[in-house]
Backbone atoms as SQL, in Angstrom:
CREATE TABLE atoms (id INTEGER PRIMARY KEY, chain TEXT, resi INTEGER, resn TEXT, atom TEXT, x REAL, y REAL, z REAL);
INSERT INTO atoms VALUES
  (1, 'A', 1, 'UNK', 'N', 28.619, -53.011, 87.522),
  (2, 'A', 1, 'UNK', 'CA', 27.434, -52.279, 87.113),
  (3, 'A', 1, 'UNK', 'C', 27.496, -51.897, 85.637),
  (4, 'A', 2, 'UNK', 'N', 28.346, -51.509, 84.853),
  (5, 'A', 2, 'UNK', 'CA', 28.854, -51.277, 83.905),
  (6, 'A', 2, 'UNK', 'C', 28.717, -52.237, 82.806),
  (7, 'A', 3, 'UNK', 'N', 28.751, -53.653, 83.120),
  (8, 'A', 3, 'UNK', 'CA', 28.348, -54.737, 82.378),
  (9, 'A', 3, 'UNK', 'C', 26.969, -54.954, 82.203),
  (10, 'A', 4, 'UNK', 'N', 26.541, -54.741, 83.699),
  (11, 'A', 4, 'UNK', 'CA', 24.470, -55.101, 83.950),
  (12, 'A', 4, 'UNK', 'C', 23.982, -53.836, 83.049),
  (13, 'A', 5, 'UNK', 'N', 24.422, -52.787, 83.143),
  (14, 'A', 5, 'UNK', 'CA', 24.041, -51.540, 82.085),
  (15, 'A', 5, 'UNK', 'C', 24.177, -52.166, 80.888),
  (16, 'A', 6, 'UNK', 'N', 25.308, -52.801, 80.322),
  (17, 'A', 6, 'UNK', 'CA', 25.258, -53.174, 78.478),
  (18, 'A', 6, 'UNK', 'C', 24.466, -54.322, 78.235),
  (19, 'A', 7, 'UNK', 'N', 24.158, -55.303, 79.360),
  (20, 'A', 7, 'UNK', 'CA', 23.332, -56.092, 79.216),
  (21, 'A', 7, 'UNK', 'C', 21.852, -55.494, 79.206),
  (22, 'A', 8, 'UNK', 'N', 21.175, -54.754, 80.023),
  (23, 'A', 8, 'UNK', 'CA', 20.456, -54.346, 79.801),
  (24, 'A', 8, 'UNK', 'C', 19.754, -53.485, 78.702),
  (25, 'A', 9, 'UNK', 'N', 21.210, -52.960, 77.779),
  (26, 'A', 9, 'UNK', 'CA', 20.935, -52.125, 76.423),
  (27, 'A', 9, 'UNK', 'C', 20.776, -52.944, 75.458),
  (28, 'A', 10, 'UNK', 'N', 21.210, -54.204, 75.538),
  (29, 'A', 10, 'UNK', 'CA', 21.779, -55.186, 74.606),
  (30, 'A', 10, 'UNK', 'C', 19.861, -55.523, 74.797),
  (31, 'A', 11, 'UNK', 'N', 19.285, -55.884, 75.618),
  (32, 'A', 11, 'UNK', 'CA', 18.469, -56.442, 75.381),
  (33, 'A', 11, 'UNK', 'C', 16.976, -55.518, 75.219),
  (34, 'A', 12, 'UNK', 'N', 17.223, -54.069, 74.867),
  (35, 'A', 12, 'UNK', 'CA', 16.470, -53.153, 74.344),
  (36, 'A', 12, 'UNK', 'C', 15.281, -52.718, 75.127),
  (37, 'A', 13, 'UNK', 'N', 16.166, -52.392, 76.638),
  (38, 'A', 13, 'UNK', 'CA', 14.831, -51.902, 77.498),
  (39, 'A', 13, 'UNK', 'C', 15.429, -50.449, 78.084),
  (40, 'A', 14, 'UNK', 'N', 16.352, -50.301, 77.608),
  (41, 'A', 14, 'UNK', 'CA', 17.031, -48.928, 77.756),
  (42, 'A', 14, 'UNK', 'C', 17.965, -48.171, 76.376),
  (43, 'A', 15, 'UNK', 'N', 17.847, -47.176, 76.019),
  (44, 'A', 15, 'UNK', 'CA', 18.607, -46.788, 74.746),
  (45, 'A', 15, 'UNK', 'C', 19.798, -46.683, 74.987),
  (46, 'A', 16, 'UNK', 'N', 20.465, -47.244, 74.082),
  (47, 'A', 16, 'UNK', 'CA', 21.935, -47.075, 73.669),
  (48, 'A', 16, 'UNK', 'C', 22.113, -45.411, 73.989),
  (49, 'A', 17, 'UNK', 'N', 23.060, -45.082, 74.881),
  (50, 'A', 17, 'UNK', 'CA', 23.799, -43.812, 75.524),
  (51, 'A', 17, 'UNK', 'C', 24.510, -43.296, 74.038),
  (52, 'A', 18, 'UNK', 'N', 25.128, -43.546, 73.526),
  (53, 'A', 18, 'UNK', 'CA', 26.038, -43.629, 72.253),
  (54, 'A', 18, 'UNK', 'C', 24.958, -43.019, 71.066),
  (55, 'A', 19, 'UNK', 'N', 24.237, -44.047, 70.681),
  (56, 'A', 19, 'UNK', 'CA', 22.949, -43.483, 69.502),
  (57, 'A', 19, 'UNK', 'C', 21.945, -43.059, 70.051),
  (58, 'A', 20, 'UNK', 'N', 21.744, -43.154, 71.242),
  (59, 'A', 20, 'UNK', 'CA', 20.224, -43.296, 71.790),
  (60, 'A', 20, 'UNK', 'C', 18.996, -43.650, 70.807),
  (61, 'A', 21, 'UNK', 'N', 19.299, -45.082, 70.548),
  (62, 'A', 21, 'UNK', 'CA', 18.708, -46.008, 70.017),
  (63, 'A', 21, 'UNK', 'C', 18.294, -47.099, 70.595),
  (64, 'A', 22, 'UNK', 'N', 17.136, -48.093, 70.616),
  (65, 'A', 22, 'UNK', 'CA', 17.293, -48.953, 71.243),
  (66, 'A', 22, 'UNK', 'C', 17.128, -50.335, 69.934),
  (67, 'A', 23, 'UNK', 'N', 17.850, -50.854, 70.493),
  (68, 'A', 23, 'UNK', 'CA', 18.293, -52.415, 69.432),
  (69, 'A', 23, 'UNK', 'C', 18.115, -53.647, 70.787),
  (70, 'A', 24, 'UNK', 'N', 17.613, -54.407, 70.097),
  (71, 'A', 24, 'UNK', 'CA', 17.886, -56.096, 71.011),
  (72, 'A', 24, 'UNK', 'C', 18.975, -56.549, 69.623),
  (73, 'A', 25, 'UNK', 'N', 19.980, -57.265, 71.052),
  (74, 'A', 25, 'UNK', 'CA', 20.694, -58.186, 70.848),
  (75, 'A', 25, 'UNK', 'C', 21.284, -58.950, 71.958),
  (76, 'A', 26, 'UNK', 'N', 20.141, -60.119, 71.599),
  (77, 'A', 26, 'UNK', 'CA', 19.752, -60.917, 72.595),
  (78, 'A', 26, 'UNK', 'C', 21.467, -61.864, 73.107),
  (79, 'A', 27, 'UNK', 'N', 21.812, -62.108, 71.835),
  (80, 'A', 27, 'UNK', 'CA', 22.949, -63.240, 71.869),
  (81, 'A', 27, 'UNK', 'C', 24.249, -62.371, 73.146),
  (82, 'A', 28, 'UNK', 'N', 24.062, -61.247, 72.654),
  (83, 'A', 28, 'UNK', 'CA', 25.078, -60.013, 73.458),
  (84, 'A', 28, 'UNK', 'C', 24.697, -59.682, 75.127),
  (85, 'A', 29, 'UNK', 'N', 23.367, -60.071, 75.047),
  (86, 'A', 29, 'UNK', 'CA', 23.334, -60.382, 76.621),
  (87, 'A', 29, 'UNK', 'C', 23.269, -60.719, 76.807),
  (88, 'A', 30, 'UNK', 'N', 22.789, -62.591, 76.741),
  (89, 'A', 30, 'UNK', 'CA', 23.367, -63.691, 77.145),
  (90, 'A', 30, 'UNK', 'C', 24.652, -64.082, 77.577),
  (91, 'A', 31, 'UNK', 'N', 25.817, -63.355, 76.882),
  (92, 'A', 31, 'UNK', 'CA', 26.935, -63.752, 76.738),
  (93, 'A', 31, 'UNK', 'C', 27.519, -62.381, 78.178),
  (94, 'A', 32, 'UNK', 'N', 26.967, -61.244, 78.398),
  (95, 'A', 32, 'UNK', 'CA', 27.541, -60.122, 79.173),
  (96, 'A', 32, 'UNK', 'C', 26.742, -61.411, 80.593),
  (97, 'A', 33, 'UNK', 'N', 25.530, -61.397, 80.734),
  (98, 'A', 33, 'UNK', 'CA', 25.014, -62.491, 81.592),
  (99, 'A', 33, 'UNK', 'C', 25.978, -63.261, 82.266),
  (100, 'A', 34, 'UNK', 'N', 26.567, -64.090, 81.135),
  (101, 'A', 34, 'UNK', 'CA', 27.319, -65.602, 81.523),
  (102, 'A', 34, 'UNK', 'C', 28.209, -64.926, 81.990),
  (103, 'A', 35, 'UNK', 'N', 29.188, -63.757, 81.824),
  (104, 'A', 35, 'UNK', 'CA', 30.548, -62.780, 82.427),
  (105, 'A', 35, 'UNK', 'C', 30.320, -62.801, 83.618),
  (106, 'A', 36, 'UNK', 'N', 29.129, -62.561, 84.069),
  (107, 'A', 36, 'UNK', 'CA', 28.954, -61.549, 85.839),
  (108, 'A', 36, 'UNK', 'C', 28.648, -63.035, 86.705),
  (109, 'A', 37, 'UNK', 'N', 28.249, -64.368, 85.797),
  (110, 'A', 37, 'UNK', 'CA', 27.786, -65.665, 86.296),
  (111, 'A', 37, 'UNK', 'C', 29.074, -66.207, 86.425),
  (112, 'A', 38, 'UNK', 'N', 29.753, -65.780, 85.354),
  (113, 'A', 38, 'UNK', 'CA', 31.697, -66.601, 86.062),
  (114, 'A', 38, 'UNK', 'C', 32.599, -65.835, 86.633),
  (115, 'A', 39, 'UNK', 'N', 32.294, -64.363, 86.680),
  (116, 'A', 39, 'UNK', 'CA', 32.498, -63.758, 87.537),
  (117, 'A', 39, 'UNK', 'C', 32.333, -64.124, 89.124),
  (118, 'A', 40, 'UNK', 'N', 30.889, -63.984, 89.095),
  (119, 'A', 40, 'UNK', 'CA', 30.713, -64.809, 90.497),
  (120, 'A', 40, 'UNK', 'C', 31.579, -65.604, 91.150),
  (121, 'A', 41, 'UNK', 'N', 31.175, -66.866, 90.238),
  (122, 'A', 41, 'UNK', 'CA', 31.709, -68.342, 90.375),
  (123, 'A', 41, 'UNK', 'C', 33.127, -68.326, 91.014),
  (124, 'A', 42, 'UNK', 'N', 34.232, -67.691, 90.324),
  (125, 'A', 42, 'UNK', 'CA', 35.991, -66.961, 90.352),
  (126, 'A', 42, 'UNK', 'C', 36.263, -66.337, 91.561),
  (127, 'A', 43, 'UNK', 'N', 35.320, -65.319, 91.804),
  (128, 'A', 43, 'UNK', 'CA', 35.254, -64.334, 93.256),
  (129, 'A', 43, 'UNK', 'C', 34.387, -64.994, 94.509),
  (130, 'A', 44, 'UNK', 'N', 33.932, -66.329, 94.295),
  (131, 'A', 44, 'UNK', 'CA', 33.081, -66.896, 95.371),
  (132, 'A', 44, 'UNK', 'C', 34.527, -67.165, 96.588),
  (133, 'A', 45, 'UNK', 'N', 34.294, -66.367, 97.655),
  (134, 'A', 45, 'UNK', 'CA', 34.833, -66.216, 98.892),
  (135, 'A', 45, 'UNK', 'C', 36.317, -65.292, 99.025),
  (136, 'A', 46, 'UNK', 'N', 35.770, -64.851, 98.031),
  (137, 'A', 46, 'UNK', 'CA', 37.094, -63.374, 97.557),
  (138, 'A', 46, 'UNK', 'C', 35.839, -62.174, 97.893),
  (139, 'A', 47, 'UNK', 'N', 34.817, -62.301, 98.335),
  (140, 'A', 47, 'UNK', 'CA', 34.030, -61.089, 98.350),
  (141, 'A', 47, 'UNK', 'C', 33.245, -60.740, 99.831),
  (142, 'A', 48, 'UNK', 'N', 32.772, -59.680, 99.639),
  (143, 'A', 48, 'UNK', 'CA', 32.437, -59.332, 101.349),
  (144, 'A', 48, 'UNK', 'C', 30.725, -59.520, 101.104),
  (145, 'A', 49, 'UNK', 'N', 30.121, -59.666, 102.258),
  (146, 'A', 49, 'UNK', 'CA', 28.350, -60.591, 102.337),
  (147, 'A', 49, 'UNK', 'C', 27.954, -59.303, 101.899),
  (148, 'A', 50, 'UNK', 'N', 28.169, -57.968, 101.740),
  (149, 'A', 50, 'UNK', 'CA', 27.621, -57.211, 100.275),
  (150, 'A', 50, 'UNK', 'C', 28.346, -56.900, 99.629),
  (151, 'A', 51, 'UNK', 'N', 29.094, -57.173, 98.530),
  (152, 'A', 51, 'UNK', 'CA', 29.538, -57.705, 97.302),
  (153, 'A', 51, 'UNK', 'C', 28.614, -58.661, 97.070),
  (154, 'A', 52, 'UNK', 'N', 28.783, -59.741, 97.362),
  (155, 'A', 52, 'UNK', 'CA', 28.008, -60.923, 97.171),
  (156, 'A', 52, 'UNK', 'C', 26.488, -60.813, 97.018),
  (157, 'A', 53, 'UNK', 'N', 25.760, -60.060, 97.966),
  (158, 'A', 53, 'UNK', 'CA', 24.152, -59.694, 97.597),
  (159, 'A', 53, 'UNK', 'C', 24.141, -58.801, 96.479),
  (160, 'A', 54, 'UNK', 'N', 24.842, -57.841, 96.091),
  (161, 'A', 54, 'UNK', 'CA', 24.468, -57.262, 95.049),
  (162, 'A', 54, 'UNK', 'C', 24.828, -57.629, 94.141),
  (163, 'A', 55, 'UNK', 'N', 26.153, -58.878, 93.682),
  (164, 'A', 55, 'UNK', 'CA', 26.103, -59.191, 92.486),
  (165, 'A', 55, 'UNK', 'C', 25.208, -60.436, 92.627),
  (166, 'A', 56, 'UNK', 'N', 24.500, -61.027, 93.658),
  (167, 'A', 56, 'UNK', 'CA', 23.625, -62.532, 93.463),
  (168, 'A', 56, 'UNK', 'C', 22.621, -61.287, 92.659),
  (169, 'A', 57, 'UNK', 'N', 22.111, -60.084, 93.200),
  (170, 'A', 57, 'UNK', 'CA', 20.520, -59.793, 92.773),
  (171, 'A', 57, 'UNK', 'C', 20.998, -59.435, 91.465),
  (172, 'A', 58, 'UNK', 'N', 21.992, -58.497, 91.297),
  (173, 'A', 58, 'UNK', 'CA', 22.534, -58.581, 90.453),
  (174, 'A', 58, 'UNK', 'C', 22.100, -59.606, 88.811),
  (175, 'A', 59, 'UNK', 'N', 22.520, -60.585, 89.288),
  (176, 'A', 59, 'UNK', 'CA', 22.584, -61.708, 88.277),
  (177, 'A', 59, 'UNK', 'C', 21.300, -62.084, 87.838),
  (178, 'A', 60, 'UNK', 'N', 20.583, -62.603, 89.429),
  (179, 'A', 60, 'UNK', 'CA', 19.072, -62.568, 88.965),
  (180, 'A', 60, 'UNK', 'C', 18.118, -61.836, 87.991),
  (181, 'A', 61, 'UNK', 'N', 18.493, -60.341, 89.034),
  (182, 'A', 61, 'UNK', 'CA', 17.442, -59.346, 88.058),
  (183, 'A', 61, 'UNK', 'C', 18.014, -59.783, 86.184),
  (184, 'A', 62, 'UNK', 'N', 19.223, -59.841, 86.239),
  (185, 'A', 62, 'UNK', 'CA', 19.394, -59.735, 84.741),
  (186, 'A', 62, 'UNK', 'C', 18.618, -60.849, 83.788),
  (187, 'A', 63, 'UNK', 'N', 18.737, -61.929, 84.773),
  (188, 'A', 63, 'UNK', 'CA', 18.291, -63.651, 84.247),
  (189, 'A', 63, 'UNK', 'C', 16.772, -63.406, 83.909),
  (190, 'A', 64, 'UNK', 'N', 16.297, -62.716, 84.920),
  (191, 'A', 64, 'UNK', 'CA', 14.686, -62.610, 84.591),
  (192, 'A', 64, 'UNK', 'C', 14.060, -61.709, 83.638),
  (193, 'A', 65, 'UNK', 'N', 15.007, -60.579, 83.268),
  (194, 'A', 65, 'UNK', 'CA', 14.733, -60.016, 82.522),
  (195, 'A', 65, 'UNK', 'C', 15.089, -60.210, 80.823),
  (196, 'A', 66, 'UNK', 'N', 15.983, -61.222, 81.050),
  (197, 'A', 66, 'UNK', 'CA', 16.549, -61.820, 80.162),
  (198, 'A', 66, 'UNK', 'C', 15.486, -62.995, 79.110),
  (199, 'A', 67, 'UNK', 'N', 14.958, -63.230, 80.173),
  (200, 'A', 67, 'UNK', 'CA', 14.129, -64.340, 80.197),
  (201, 'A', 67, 'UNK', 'C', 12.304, -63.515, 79.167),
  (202, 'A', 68, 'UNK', 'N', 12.393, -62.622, 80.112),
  (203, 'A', 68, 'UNK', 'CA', 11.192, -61.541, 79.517),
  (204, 'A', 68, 'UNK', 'C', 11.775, -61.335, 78.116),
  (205, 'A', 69, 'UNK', 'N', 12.635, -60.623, 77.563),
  (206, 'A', 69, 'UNK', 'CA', 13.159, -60.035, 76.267),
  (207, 'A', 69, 'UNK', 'C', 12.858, -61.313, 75.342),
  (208, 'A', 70, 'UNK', 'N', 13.627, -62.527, 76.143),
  (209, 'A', 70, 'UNK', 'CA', 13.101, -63.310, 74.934),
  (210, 'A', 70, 'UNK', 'C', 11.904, -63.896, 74.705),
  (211, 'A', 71, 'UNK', 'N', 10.502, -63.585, 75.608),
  (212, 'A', 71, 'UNK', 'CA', 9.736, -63.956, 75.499),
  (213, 'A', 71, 'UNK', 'C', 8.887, -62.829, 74.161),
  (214, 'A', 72, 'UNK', 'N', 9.629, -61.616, 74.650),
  (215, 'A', 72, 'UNK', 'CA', 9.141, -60.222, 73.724),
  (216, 'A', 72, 'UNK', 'C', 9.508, -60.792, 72.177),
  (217, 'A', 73, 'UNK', 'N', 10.903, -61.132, 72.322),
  (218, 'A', 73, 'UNK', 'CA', 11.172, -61.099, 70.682),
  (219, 'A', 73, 'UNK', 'C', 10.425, -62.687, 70.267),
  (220, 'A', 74, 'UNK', 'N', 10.066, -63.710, 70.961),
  (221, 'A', 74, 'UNK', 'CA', 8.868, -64.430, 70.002),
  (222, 'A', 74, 'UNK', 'C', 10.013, -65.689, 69.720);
């Protein structure tokens, strides 16, 4: 959760806790993204059927929102 939180700051839909600022940096959540996606991948059948649903929605929600930010920044 801790990662999906910096991804989500990274991509400026929640303020930075620290400055309470909000900044996109898109490249920085792409890259926290790809973590929780090889994360997955590493822990596929090391995890219990919820582990597994909450990091699949997990991943999703982030992908789609990911997907939105960069449609925001153009």
């Amino acid at each position: 959760m801790m990662l999906a939180s910096s991804a989500v700051v990274s991509m400026g839909e929640v303020a930075d806790p620290v400055t309470g600022q909000r900044h996109d940096d898109l490249d920085q959540a792409a890259e926290i993204i790809d973590v929780l996606v090889l994360l997955r991948e590493k822990t596929e059948g090391h995890r219990s059927a919820e582990e597994s649903q909450v990091l699949d929605e997990l991943v999703y929600d982030l992908q789609v929102r990911f997907v939105n930010a960069r449609k925001r920044a153009g």
